[in-house]
C-alpha positions as CSV (number, residue, x, y, z in Angstrom):
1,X,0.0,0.0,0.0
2,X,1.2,3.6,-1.0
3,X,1.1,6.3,1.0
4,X,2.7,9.8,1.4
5,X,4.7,11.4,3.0
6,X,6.1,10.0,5.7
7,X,5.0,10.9,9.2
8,X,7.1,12.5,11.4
9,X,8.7,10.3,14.3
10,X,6.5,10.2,17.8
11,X,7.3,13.3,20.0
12,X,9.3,11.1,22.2
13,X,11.8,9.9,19.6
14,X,12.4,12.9,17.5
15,X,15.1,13.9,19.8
16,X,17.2,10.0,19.6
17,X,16.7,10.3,15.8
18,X,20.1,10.1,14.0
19,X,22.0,9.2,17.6
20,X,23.9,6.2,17.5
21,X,22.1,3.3,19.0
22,X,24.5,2.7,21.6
23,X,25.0,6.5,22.8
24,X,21.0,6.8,23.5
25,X,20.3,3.4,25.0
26,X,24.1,2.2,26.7
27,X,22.3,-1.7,28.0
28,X,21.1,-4.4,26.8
29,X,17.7,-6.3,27.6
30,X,16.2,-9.7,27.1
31,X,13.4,-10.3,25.2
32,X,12.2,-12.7,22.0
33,X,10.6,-11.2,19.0
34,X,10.1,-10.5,15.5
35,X,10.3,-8.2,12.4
36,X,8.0,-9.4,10.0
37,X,7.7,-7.3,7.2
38,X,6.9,-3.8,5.5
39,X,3.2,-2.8,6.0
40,X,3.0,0.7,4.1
41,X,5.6,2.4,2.1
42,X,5.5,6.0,1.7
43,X,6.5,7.8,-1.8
44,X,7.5,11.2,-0.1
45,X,8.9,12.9,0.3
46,X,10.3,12.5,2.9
47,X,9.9,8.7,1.4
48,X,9.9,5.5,3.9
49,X,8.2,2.6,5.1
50,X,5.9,1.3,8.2
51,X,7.4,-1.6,9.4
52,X,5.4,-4.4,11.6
53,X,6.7,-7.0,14.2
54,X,6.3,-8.4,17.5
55,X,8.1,-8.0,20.7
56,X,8.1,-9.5,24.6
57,X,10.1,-8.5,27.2
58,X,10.7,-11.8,28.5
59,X,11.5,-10.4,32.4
60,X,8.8,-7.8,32.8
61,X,6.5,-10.0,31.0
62,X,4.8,-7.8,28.2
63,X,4.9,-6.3,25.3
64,X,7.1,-3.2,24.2
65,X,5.5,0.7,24.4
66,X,8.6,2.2,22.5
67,X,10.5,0.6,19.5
68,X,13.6,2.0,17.7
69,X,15.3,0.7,14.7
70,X,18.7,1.7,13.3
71,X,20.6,1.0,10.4
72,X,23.9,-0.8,9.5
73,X,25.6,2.0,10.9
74,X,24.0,1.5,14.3
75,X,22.5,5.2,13.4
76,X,18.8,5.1,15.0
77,X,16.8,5.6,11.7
78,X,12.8,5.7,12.9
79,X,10.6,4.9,15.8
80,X,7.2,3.8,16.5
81,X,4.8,2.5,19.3
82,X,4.1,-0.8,20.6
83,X,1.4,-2.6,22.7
84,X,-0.6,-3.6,20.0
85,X,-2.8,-6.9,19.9
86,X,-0.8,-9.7,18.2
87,X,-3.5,-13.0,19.1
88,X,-1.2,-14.8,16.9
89,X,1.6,-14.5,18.8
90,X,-0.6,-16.2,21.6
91,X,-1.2,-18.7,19.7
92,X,2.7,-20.0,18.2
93,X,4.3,-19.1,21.6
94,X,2.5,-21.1,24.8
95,X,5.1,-18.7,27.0
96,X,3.9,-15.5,26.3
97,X,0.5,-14.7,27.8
98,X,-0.4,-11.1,26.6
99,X,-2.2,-10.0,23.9
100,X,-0.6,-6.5,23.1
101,X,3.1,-7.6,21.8
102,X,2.9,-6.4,18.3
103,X,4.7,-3.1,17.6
104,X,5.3,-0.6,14.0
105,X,7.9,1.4,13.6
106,X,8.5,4.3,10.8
107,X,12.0,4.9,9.2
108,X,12.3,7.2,6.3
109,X,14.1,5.0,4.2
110,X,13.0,3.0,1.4
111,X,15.8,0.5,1.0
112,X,18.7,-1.1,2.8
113,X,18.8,-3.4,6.6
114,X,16.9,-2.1,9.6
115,X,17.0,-3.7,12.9
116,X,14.0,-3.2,15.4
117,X,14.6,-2.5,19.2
118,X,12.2,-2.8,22.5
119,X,12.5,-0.2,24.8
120,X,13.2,-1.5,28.0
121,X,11.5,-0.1,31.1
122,X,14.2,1.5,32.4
123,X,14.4,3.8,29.5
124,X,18.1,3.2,28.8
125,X,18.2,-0.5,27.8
126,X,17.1,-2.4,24.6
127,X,16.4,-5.6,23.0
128,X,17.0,-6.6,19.4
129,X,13.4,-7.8,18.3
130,X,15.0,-8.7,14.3
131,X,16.7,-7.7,11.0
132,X,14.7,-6.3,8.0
133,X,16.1,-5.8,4.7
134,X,13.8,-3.4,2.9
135,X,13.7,-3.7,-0.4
């Protein structure tokens, strides 16, 4: 699906946008998840796409409110919000018990490797939730 342009960031990320990954969020979480695949692409300009996924944070036991994803460079590229319902994830894995672990996330990019983050609770930690190449 085409749409256009591409939104701005959530107030909250706009700031971390074009930080290195590492700088903004120094630890490291646990968590399983997903990045399944492109849901909207956006013909600009700005151009980019909406990416979907899934995410758990596997010690607090829910899904993610805050996603990043940066590029090959480790550059964060885009941002979006979680909590979303995911039944299928339910369904596939008996461990997770919540229905809101699906997540989007916007980058204004319409090519090249994204990887999608969780936000951890503490604000300064995240989890790699999977790899996209957009294409």
């Amino acid at each position: 699906m085409l749409h256009k342009p591409s939104p701005d960031p959530p107030v909250w990320a706009a700031p971390l946008i074009g930080q290195t990954l590492h700088s903004a969020f120094p630890g490291l979480g646990s968590c399983e998840g997903n990045t399944d695949n492109v849901l909207v692409r956006y013909i600009g300009p700005p151009s980019g796409v909406k990416i979907v996924g899934w995410g758990w944070d596997t010690n607090a036991r829910r899904g993610f409110r805050r996603i990043v994803a940066a590029d090959d460079a480790g550059l964060i590229v885009g941002a979006g919000e979680g909590e979303l319902p995911r039944p299928d994830v339910m369904r596939a894995r008996p461990n997770i018990d919540a229905l809101n672990t699906g997540w989007q996330v916007t980058v204004r990019r319409d090519s090249g490797s994204v990887e999608a983050y969780g936000v951890m609770n503490d604000g300064r930690s995240v989890c790699r939730l999977g790899r996209l190449d957009i294409q």
